[in-house]
SEDO-108345 format. One record per residue (C-alpha): x, y, z. Coordinates in nm, 2 decimals, padded with zeros to 4 digits. Layout:
% SEDO-108345
X	Y	Z
...
This chain:
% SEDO-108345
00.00	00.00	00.00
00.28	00.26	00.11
00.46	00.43	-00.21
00.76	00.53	-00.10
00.84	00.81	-00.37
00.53	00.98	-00.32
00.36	01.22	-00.04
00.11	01.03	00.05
-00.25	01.17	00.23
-00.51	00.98	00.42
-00.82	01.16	00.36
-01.11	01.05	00.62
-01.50	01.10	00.63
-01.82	01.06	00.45
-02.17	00.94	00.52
-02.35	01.18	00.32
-02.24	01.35	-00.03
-02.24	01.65	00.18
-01.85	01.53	00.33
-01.76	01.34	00.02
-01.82	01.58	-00.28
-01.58	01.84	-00.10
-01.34	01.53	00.04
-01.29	01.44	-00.37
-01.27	01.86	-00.47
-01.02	01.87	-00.23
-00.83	01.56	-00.35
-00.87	01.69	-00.66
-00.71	02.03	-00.62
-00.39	01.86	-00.41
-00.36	01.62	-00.76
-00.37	01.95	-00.96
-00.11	02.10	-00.76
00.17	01.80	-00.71
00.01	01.59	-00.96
00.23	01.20	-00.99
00.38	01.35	-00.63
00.08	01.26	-00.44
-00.12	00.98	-00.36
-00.44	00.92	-00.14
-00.61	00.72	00.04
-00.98	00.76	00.11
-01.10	00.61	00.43
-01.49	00.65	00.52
-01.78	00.44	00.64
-01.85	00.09	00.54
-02.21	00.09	00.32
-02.23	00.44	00.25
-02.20	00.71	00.00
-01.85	00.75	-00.03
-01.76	00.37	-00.10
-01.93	00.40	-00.44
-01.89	00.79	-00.55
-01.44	00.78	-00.45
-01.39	00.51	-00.67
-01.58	00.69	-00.92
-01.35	00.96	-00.89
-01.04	00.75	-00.96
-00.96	00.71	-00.54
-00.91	00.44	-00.32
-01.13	00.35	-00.08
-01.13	00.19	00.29
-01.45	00.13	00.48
-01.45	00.13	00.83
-01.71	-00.06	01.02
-01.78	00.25	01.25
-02.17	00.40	01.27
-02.31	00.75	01.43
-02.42	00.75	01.80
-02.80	00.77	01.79
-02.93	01.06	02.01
-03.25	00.87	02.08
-03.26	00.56	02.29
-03.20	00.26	02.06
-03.02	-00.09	02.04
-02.82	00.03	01.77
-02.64	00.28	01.99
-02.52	-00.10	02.22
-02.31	-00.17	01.91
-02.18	00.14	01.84
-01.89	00.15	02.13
-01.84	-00.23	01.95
-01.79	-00.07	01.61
-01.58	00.21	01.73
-01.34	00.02	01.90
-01.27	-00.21	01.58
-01.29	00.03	01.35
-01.00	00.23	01.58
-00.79	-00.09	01.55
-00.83	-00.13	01.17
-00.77	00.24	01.17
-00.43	00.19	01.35
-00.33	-00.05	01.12
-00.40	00.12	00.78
-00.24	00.43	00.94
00.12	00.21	01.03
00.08	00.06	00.62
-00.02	00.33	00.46
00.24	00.58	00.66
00.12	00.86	00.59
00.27	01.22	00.57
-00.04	01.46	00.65
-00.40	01.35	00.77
-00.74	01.49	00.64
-01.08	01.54	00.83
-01.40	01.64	00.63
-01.62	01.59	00.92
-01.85	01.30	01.01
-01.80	01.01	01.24
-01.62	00.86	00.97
-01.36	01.05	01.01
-01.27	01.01	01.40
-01.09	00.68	01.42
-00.85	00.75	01.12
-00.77	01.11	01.17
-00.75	01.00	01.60
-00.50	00.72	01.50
-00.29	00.92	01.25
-00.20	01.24	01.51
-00.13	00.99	01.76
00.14	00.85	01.54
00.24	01.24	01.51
00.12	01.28	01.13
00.02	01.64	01.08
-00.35	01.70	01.06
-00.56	01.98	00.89
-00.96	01.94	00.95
-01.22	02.07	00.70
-01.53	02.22	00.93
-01.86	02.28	00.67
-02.09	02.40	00.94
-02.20	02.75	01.09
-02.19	02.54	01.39
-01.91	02.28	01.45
-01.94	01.84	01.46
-01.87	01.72	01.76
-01.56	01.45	01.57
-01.40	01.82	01.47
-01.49	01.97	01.82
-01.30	01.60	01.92
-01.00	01.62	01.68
-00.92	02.02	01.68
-00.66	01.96	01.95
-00.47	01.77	01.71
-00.48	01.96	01.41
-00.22	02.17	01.26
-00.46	02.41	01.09
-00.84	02.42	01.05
-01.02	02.51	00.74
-01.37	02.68	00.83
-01.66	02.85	00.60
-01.83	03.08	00.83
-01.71	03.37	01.07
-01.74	03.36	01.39
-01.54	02.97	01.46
-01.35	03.12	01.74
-01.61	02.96	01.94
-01.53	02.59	01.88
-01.22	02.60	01.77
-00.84	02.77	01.85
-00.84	03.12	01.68
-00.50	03.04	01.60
-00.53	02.71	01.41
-00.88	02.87	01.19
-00.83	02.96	00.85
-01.18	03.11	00.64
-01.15	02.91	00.32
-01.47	02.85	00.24
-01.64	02.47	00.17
-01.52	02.34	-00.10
-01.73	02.23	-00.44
-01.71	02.01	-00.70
-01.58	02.18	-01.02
-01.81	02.10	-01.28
-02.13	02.31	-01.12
-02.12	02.55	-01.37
-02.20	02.54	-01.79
-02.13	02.73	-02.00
-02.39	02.97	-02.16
-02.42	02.76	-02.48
-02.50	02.46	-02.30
-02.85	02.58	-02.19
-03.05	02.42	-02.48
-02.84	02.10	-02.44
-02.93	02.12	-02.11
-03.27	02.17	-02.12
-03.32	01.85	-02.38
-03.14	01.67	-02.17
-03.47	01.72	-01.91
-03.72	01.70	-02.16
-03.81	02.11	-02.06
-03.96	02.37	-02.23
-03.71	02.66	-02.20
-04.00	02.94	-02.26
-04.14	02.86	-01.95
-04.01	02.89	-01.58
-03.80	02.56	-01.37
-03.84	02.46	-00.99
-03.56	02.19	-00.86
-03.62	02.05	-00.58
-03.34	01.81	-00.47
-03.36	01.64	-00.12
-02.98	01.43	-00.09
-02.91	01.16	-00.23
-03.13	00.94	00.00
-03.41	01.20	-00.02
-03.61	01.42	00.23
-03.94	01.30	00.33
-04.09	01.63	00.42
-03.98	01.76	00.06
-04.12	01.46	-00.09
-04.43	01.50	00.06
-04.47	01.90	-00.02
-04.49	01.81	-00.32
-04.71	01.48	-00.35
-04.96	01.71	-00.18
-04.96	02.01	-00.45
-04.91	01.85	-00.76
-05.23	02.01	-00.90
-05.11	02.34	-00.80
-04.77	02.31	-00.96
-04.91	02.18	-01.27
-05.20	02.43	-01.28
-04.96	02.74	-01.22
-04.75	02.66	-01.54
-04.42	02.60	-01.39
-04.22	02.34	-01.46
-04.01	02.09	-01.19
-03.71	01.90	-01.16
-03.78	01.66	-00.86
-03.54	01.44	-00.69
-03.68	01.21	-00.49
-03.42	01.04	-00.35
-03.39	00.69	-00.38
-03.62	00.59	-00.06
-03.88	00.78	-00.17
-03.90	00.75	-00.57
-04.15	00.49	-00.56
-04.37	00.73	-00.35
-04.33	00.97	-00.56
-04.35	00.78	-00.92
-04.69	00.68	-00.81
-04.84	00.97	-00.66
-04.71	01.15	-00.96
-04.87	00.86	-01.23
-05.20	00.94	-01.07
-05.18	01.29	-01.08
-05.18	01.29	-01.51
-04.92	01.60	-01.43
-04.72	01.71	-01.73
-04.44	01.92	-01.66
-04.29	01.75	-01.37
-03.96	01.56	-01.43
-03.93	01.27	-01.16
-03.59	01.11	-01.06
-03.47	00.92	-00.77
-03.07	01.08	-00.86
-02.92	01.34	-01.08
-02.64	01.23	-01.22
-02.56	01.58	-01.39
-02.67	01.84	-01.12
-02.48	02.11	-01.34
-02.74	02.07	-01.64
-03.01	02.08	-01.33
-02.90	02.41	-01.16
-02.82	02.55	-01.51
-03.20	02.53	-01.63
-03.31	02.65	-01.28
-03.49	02.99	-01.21
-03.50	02.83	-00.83
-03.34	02.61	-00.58
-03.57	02.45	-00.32
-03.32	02.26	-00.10
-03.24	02.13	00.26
-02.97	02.34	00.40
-02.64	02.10	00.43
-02.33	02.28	00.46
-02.19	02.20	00.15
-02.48	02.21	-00.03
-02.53	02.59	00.07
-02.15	02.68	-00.12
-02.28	02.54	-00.42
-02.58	02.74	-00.46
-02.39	03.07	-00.36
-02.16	02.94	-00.66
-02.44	02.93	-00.93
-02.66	03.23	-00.77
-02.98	03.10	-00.80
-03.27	03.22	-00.58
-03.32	02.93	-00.33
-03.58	02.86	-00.12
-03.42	02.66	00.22
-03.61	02.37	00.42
-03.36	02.29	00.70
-03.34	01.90	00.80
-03.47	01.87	01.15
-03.28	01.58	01.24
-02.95	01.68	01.25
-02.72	01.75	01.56
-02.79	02.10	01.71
-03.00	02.23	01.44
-02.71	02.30	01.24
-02.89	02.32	00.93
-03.12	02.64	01.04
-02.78	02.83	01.15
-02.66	02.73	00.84
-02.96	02.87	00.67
-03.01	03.18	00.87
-02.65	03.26	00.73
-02.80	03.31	00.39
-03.12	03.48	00.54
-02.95	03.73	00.73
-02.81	03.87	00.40
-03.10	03.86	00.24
-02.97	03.60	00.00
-03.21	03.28	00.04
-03.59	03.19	00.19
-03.61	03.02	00.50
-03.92	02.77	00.50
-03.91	02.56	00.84
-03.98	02.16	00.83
-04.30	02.19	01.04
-04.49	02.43	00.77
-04.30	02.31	00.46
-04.63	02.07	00.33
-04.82	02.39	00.37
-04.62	02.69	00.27
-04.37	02.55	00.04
-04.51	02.49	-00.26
-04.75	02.80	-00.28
-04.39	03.02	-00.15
-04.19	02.89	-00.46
-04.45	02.93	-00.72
-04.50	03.30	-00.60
-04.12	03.36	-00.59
-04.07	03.18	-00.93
-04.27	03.43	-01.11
-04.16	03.73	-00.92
-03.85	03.87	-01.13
-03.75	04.12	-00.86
-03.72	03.96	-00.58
-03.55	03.69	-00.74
-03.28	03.89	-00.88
-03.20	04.07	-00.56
-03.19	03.72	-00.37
-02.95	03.61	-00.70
-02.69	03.91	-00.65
-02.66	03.88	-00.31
-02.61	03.50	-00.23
-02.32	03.54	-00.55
-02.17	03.75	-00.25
-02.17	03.50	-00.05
-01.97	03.27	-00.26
-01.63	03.12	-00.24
-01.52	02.92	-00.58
-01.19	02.86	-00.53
-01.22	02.68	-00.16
-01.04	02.38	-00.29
-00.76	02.55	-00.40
-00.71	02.77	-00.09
-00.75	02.44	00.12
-00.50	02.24	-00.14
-00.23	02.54	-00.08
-00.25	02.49	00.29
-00.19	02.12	00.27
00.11	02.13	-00.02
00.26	02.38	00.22
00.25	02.17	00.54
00.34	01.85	00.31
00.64	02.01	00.21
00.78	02.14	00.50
00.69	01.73	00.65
């Protein structure tokens, strides 16, 4: 596994695209900066997202067998200290074969056991924090780290003011088309481009509250004359497929995944979306007018604070989980057709943006990697 003429980078996290899309960008932008120089390996969670989208990418991969501690009371949480302590063992292991010279954490309990066992062997670390309010493996690690890499202001709180560096999150590089792309990209959909685009994506598994906004208003998004891109996620496509058969609606496009979100957000007048950290840096990238629908279950209510980020510069609608099968639907079609308002939320969440977070987070790890 070790290649000697090579730095070599452990990169550790995942669970949701949300860590694994910026883990890969981040990879990505260290390959374009040492290119052959440099090789990683990606370590994450056994079942989930990343163990099929970094091989995609051209990474390798090692599955840990560790899960997240349940808040509620459940059995699952009696084999979580079981998990934990292998996964810290294999992690151990993979950190004394794979030797290497600087440590990665994007965040996620998939992260903890590798980035834990490489600073105890002394291996630099630099963490990757997406959230307005910190994870509690971060919080964990931070102590270790040589440098962390934050998106919001204000990380003083959690974190050594010292060791914080504003980067931004970073995203993957293909969000953007170019202009003469839009008619390809509208084919692609099946769309009419006269007429005015809703996406609604909820993750890659889906969001049930989303979901069921819009199982409940069908009628009224097919009656208003807008057109919608809907993933469903793949948990809830069936759901979906047949509530949207019955319905005899026309101008709604139903899929469980999109495969090429760039084409999506290029057709879009509007962005109805939960509010995951990384998610939010990609719509401030492409400056659409987005409508956000914060994830309840999620530690601390991160999502809202991340939400309330956008909100407080007027640069995105916050729609709460509890009235989002009432309000949501008659909220976006409103804002879809009104041109003003969504050009002033357009210009300001552009302000918000930071494109080239890889690259600033790929310069602080080439620098430390060099001086190791």
């Amino acid at each position: 596994m070790k290649e000697t003429n090579k730095y070599r980078v452990i990169i550790g996290g995942g669970g949701t695209g949300g860590h694994i899309f910026p883990a890969i960008s981040i990879a990505n932008a260290i390959g374009n900066v040492l290119g052959d120089a440099v090789s990683f390996l990606f370590v994450g969670a056994r079942g989930k997202i990343e163990m099929e989208k970094v091989p995609e990418a051209g990474y390798k991969i090692t599955g840990l067998p560790v899960a997240g501690f349940q808040r509620k009371i459940t059995w699952k949480n009696i084999t979580f200290f079981f998990k934990l302590i292998r996964s810290m063992q294999l992690s151990r292991k993979l950190v004394r074969t794979f030797d290497p010279h600087l440590a990665i954490g994007v965040g996620g309990y998939a992260s903890g056991p590798i980035v834990k066992a490489a600073a105890r062997r002394k291996v630099p670390v630099v963490l990757q924090e997406q959230n307005s309010y910190a994870g509690v493996t971060n919080r964990i690690l931070a102590k270790s780290a040589e440098q962390i890499c934050v998106a919001y202001k204000g990380m003083e709180r959690y974190f050594p003011a010292e060791k914080i560096i504003l980067t931004g999150n970073p995203v993957r590089q293909d969000l953007l088309l170019p202009a003469e792309e839009r008619d390809a990209s509208f084919r692609h959909f099946g769309l009419d481009p006269s007429r005015r685009v809703m996406l609604l994506i909820g993750g890659s598994g889906g969001a049930r509250t989303l979901n069921e906004s819009v199982m409940e208003h069908i009628g009224e998004i097919d009656s208003s004359g807008a057109q919608l891109i809907w993933q469903s996620g793949k948990y809830y496509h069936e759901a979906a497929r047949l509530s949207l058969q019955q319905s005899w609606a026309k101008n709604i496009v139903l899929l469980p995944f999109i495969r090429e979100m760039n084409r999506a957000f290029q057709v879009a007048d509007l962005v109805i979306s939960r509010a995951g950290a990384g998610t939010i840096s990609e719509l401030c990238v492409i400056g659409k007018p987005v409508i956000l629908v914060p994830s309840p279950n999620v530690a601390e209510d991160h999502q809202t604070r991340n939400a309330r980020y956008l909100t407080d510069a007027n640069a995105g609608i916050l729609v709460h989980d509890r009235d989002a099968r009432s309000e949501l639907i008659g909220t976006a079609i409103q804002l879809l057709y009104d041109t003003q308002r969504k050009a002033e939320l357009s210009e300001n969440i552009k302000k918000l943006a930071i494109p080239d977070a890889s690259e600033r987070i790929a310069g602080i790890v080439t620098n430390l990697l060099k001086r190791a």
